[in-house]
Structures are given as structure tokens and as C-alpha cells.
C-alpha positions as CSV (number, residue, x, y, z in Angstrom):
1,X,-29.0,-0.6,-11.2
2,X,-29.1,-2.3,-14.4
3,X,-31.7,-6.1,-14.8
4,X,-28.4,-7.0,-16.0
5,X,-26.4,-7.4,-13.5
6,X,-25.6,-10.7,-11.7
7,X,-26.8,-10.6,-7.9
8,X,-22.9,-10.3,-7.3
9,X,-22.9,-6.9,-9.1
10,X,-25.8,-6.1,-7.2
11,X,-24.0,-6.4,-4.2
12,X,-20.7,-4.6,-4.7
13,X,-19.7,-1.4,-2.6
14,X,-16.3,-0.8,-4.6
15,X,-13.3,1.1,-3.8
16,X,-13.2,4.6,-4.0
17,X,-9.6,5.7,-4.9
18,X,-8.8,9.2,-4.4
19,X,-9.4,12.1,-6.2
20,X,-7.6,12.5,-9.7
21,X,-8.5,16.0,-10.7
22,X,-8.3,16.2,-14.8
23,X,-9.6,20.0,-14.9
24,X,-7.6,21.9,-12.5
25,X,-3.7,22.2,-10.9
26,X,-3.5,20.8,-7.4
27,X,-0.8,19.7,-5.8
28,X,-1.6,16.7,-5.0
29,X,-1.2,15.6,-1.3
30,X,-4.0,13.0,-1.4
31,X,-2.8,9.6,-2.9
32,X,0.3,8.9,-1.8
33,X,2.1,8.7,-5.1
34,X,6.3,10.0,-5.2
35,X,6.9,13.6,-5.3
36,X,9.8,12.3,-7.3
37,X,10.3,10.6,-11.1
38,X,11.0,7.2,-11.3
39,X,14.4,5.6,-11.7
40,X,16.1,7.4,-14.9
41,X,17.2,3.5,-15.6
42,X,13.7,2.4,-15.7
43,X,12.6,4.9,-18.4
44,X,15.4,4.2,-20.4
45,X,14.6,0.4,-19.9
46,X,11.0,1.3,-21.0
47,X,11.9,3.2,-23.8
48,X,14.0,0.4,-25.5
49,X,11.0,-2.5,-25.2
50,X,8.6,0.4,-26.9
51,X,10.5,0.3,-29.7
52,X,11.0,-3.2,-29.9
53,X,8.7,-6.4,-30.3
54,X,5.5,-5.6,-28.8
55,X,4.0,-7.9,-31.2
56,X,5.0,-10.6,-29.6
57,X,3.1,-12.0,-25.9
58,X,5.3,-11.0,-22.4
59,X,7.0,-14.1,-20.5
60,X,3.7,-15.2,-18.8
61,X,6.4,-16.1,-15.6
62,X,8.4,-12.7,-15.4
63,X,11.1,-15.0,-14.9
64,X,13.7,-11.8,-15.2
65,X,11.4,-9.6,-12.7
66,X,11.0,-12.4,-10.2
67,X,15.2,-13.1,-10.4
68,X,15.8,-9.2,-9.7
69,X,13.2,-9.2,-6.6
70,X,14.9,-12.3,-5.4
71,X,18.6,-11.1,-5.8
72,X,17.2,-7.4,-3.8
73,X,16.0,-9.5,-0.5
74,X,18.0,-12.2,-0.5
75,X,15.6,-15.0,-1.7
76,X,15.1,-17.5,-4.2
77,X,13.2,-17.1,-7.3
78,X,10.6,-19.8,-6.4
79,X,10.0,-17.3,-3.4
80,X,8.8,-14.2,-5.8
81,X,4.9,-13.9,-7.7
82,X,4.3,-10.8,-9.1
83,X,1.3,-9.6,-11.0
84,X,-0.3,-6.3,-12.1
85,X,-0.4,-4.2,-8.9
86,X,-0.2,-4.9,-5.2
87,X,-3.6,-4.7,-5.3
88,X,-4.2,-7.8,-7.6
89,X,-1.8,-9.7,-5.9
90,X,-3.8,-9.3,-2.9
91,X,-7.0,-10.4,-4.8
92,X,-4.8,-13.2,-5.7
93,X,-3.8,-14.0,-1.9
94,X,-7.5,-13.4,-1.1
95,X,-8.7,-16.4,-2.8
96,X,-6.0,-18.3,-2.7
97,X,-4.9,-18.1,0.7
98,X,-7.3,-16.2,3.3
99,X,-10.3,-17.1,2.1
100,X,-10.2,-20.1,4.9
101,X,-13.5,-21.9,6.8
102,X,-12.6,-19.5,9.7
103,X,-12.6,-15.7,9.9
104,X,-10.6,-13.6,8.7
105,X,-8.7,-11.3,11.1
106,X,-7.7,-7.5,9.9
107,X,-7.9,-4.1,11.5
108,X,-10.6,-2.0,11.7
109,X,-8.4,0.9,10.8
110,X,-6.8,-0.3,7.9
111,X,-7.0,-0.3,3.5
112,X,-10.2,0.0,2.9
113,X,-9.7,-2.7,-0.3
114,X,-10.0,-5.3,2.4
115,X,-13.6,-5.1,2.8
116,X,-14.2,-4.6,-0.7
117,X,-12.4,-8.1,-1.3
118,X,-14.0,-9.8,1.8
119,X,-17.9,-9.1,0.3
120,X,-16.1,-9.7,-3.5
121,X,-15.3,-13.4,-2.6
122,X,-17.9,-13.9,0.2
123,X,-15.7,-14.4,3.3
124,X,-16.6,-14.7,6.8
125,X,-14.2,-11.6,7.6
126,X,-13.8,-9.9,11.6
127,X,-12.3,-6.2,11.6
128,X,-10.1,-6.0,14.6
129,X,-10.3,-2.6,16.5
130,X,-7.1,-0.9,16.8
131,X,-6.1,0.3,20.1
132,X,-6.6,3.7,21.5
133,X,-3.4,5.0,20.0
134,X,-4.3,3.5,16.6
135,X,-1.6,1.3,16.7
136,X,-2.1,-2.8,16.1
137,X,-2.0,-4.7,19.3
138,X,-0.8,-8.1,18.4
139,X,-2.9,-9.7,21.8
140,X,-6.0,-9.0,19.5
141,X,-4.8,-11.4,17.2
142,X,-4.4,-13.9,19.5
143,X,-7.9,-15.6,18.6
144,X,-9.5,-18.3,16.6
145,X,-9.3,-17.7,13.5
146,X,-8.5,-18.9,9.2
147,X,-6.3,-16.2,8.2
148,X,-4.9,-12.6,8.8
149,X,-3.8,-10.3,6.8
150,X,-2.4,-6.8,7.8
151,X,-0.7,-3.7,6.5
152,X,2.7,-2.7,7.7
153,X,2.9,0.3,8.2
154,X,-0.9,0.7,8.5
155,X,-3.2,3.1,6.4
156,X,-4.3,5.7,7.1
157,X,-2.3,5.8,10.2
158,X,1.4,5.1,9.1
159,X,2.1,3.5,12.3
160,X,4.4,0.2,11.9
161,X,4.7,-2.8,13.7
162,X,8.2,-3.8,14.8
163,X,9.6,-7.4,13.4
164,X,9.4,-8.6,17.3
165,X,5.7,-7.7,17.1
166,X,5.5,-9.4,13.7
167,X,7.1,-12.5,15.3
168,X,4.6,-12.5,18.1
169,X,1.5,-12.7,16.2
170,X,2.8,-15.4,13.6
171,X,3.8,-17.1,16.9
172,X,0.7,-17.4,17.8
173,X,-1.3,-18.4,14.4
174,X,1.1,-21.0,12.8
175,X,-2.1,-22.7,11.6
176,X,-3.3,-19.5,9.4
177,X,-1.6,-18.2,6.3
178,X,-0.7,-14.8,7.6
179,X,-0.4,-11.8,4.9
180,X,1.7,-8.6,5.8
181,X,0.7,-5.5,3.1
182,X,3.8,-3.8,3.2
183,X,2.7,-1.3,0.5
184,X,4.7,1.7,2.6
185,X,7.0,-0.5,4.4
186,X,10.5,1.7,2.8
187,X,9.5,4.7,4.5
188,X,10.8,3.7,7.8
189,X,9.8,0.4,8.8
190,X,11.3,-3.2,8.6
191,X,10.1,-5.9,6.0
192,X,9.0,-8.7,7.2
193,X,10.7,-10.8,3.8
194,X,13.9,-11.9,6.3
195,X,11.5,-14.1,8.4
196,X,9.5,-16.1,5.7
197,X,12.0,-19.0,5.9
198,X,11.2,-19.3,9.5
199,X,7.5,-19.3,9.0
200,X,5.9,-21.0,5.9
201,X,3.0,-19.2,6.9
202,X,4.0,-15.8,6.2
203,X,3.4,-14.1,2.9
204,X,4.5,-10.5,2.2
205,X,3.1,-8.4,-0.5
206,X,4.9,-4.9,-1.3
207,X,4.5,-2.5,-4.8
208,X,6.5,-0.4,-7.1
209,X,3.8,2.0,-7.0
210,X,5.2,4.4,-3.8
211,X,9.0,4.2,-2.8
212,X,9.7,3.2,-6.4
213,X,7.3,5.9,-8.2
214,X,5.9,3.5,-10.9
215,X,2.4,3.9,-10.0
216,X,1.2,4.1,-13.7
217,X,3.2,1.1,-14.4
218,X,1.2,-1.1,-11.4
219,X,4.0,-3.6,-10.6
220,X,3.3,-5.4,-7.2
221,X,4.8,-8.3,-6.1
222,X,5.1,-11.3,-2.7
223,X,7.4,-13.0,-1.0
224,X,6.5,-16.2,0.5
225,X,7.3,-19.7,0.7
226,X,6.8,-21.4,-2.3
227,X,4.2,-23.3,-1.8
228,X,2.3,-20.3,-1.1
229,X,3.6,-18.9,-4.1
230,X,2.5,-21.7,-5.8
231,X,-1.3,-21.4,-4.8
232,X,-1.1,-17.7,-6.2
233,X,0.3,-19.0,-9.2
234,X,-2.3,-21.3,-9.7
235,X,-5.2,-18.5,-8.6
236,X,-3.7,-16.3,-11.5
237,X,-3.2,-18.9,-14.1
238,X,-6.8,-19.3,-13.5
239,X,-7.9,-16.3,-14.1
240,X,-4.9,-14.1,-16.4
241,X,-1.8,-15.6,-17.5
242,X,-0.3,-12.0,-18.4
243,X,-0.9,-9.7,-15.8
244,X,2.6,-7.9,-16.7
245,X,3.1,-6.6,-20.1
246,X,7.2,-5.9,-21.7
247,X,7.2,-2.8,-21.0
248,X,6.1,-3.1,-17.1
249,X,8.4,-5.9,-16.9
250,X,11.7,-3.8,-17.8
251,X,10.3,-1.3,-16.3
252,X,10.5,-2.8,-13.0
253,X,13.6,-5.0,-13.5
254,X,15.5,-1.3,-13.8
255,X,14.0,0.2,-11.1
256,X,14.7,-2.9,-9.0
257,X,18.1,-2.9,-10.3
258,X,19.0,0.9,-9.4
259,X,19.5,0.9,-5.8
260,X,20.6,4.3,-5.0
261,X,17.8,6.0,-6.9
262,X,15.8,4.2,-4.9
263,X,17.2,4.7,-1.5
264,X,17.7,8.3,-2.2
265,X,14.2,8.8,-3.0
266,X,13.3,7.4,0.4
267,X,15.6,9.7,2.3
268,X,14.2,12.6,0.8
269,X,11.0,11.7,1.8
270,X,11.7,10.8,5.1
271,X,13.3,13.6,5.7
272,X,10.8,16.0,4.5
273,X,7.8,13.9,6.3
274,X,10.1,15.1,9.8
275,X,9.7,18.3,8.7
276,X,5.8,18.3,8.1
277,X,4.9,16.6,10.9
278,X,6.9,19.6,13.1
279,X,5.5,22.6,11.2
280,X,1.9,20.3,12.0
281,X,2.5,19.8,15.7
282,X,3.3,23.7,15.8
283,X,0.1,24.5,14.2
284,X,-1.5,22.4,16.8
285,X,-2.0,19.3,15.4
286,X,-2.2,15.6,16.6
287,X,0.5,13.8,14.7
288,X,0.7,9.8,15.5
289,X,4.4,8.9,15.0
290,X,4.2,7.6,10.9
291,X,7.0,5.3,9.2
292,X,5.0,5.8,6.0
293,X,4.8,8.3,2.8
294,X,2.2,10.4,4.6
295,X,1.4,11.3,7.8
296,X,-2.1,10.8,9.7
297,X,-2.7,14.2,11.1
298,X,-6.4,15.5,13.5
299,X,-6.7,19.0,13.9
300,X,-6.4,21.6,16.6
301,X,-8.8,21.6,18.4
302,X,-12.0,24.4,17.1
303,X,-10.9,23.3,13.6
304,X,-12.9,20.7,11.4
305,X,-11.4,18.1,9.4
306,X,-13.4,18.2,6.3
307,X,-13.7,22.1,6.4
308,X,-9.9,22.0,6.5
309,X,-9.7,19.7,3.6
310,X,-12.8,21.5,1.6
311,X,-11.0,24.9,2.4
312,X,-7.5,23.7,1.4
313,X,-8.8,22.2,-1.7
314,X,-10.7,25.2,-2.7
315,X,-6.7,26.7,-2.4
316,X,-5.6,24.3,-4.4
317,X,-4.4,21.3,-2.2
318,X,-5.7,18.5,-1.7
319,X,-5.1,16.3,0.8
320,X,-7.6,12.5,1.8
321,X,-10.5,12.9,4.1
322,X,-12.2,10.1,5.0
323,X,-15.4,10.5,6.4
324,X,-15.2,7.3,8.5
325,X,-16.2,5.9,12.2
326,X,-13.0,6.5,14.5
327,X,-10.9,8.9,11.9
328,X,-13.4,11.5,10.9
329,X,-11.5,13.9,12.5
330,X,-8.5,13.5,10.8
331,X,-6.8,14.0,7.1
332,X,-4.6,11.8,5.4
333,X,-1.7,14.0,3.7
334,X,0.6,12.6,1.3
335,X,4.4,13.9,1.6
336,X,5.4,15.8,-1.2
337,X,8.8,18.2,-2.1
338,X,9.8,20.1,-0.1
339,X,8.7,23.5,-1.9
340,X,4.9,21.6,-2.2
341,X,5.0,20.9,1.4
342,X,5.9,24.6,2.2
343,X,3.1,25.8,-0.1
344,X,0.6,23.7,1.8
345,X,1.8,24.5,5.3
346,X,1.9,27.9,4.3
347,X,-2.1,27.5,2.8
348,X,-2.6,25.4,6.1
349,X,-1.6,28.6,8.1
350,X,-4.4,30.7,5.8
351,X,-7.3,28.5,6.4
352,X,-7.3,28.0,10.1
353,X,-6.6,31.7,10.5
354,X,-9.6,32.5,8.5
């Protein structure tokens, strides 16, 4: 710890993403990126700004970016903020919306950035326990509080709310700005965008990063109404006026833009997540229903989580472990191929045999 730091420094316990392994092959099961390339539109698209004026300052507004999200769901431009990642956009929403005199409401289960933001900005934040089958009970939200913010579908679990459910718990908070994190949300569940012109409340954040596979371009974006789009606007003209360079910006207006490369990524995925979770029920695992890119999985019983994830890394897979209250008995896997998901089943079946 360094005299340097400010006493804010001092008390930081920062996010831990997962494991990028630089020295060895793995397939990697254990961040939930795409198994798949991104849109061959969106490389093209990237391509042509590279070899064009990159002298010259982005559009500070991402007018073109915001008009594409806005055409996609529906909405109007003044309804769209986008900035350098989902996860800055929540920092954004953070300070600029949740960060209220009263509590702040999220699960207990849940991204484990939310803390990390709630000690950043010093906020008088409540986890909220998730029910037995580690699914969000929208009762529990029905309490005094300054803001909410959850994840739909929820990590690590991948278990989604339904828009009823949605409904119910904005319902019963029409005095809080309520943020749904719907980072996973094309994997099988409903966004919640069609219902922000019902409640001005209601403030959706999504990414590029997953069911769009531009994870190294971070692109994240919310839909709101405007004036809560315009207090995020204000938070990040406050603090970086270009978050999105050229090249992320055409980037994401193709991959917007191509629809069926899109969608068909998502079906594969689906599709082989079915799979997964089968051949992991066979092998005896606990498998909570998942509408995300991964599935939430606890092991037979006489097996050990973090043995299973030590031993399957030591075969070359890796797959998230968190060594947590609640889910230490459980691993996080990412949905891959097809072919990597056989190899790891197949791996899978070598370990707890051993």
C-alpha cells in the first residue's frame, strides 16, 4: 500500500475479472465471451474507419450508434446513451441515478461489480437474499428503499425474471429509479426496453460484449426515458466526453445493423446450452433452469467444486469458480461450440471418474 494513495484508494476491494491465460491453450469456458466471431459487417465496418481519419476526435454524441439502437427496439434517439462498456454505463447510472438518500436494493447473488461500485461512490447499499431456488423474488423488493438495480437474467445463476415479474416490482417502487442489467438478456429472456414508456423510472442497460461478440470493442449501451438519459449524459460529460472512439462506433452500428448474424449466433448458443445442461444433469449435476450464455451448474454429490474446476483446468478447461457464501459449491461454465463443449464434457467425465 503505497503513502500515496488517497484514503479512497486505500479502501477499494476491486473487481476480479476472470482468468485470461496468456501462456497456455484453454478453452475457455470461464468468461462468458461468444464461441463465435463477430458480425462479418462489423469488421468490414472497422476495417474502413482504420484506414481513414483517425486524426480527427469521434462524434462525442454517437449520434449514428444511438439512431441504430433506437431503430433495433423501437425507440427514439433521445431514449439511447451509450458509452465504453456496459460496465461504465452502469458506473454512469450509479452516480447518476442510484446513488439516492435511501438504500440501494440488489441481490445478494448477483454481478459482483455492484459492490465494487457501492464502496467506489460510498452508498448506503442492502444485498437482497435470493430465494432458496436462487431465483429473484419480487416481494423482497417490496421495501423502503432509493433505488434498485438488478440483472436480468441474473449472474451467476442465469435465471430470468419474466416481464410480469418486472412489472410487479416497478409497480411497487415508482418513486425509485429502477435499473435492469440485461447484459445476457438475448439468450432466452425478454427485455425489459418495451416497458420504459410506461415507467419513467425504468432504465435498461445491455452490451455488445456477449450475444454480439464485440467484447474487445466494449460497446454498452441504456434505454431509458430521457430524462434519465439526460442525467447520464450529464454524469459522463463530467467526467469523459469520448468514451467511444471511430472505430467502436462503426463497429457497433454494423453489428447493430446485421440482424441475422446476430439472431443466429443466439440460436446456436441456445441450442448448444440445451445440450450441456443434459449431458450435466446425466453426470449428476444440479442444473437451475438458465436463459443466459452459461449455465450455473453444483456438482454430484462426493465431488468438489473447486477440485472440479482445479482438475479440469489442469486438462486444459477452464471454467469460473467462485469461492463465495451460498455458491461455493457450484461452477459457472460459459457455453462454447459445440466441438468445445464435447471436449469439456468429455474431460468432465475423466475427472469425476478419477
Amino acid at each position: 500500500m503505497s503513502k500515496y494513495w488517497s484514503d479512497v484508494t486505500k479502501g477499494l476491494d476491486p473487481y476480479v475479472p476472470g482468468e485470461q491465460p496468456k501462456a497456455k491453450q484453454f478453452i475457455k469456458l470461464n468468461t462468458n465471451e461468444s464461441p463465435y466471431a463477430c458480425s462479418p459487417l462489423a469488421l468490414e465496418a472497422m476495417r474502413q474507419v482504420v484506414s481513414g481519419d483517425l486524426r480527427l476526435y469521434p462524434d462525442p454524441n454517437a449520434d449514428e450508434l444511438k439512431q441504430s439502437i433506437a431503430d433495433f427496439y423501437g425507440v427514439k434517439k433521445h431514449n439511447v446513451f451509450v458509452g465504453n462498456g456496459s460496465d461504465e454505463v452502469l458506473a454512469h447510472a450509479f452516480v447518476g441515478l442510484l446513488k439516492q438518500s435511501g438504500k440501494l436494493l440488489y441481490p445478494d447473488i448477483s454481478y459482483s461489480f455492484y459492490p465494487v461500485y457501492c464502496n467506489l461512490f460510498d452508498m448506503n447499499a442492502v444485498p437482497v437474499p435470493l430465494n432458496e431456488q436462487f431465483a429473484i423474488d419480487p416481494k423482497d423488493y417490496q421495501q423502503a428503499n432509493g433505488a434498485i438495480i438488478l440483472p436480468n437474467p441474473n449472474a451467476p445463476t442465469g435465471i430470468a425474471l419474466s416481464l410480469s415479474e418486472i412489472r410487479e416490482i416497478l409497480d411497487n417502487n415508482k418513486d425509485s429509479p429502477v435499473l435492469i442489467d440485461e447484459a445476457y438478456v438475448d439468450f432466452g429472456a425478454d427485455t425489459a426496453i418495451s416497458l420504459i414508456d410506461d415507467y419513467p423510472n425504468l432504465l435498461v442497460v445491455q452490451t455488445l460484449s456477449k450475444s454480439r461478440a464485440l467484447a474487445g470493442l466494449r460497446v454498452g449501451f441504456a434505454v431509458g426515458d430521457a430524462v434519465l438519459i439526460e442525467g447520464l449524459e450529464r454524469v459522463k460529460n463530467s467526467f469523459n466526453p469520448y468514451p467511444l472512439g471511430r472505430i467502436e462506433q462503426a463497429g457497433a452500428v454494423a453489428a447493430i445493423k446485421d440482424k441475422a448474424h446476430f439472431a443466429g449466433c443466439c440460436r446456436k448458443i441456445i441450442a448448444t446450452r440445451q445440450k450441456t445442461t443434459d449431458s450435466l444433469k446425466s453426470l449428476g449435476f444440479e442444473v437451475p433452469p438458465s436463459s443466459a450464455n452459461f449455465v450455473f451448474a453444483k456438482p454430484p454429490i462426493g465431488s468438489n467444486a473447486e477440485a472440479l474446476y482445479l482438475a479440469l483446468k489442469e486438462q486444459g478447461v477452464l471454467v469460473r469458480y467462485f469461492n463465495k457464501p451460498r455458491i461455493s459449491d457450484y461452477l459457472r461454465i460459459s457455453i462454447g461450440t459445440d466441438e468445445e463443449m464435447d471436449v469439456f464434457i468429455e474431460r468432465l467425465k475423466a475427472v469425476l471418474a478419477n
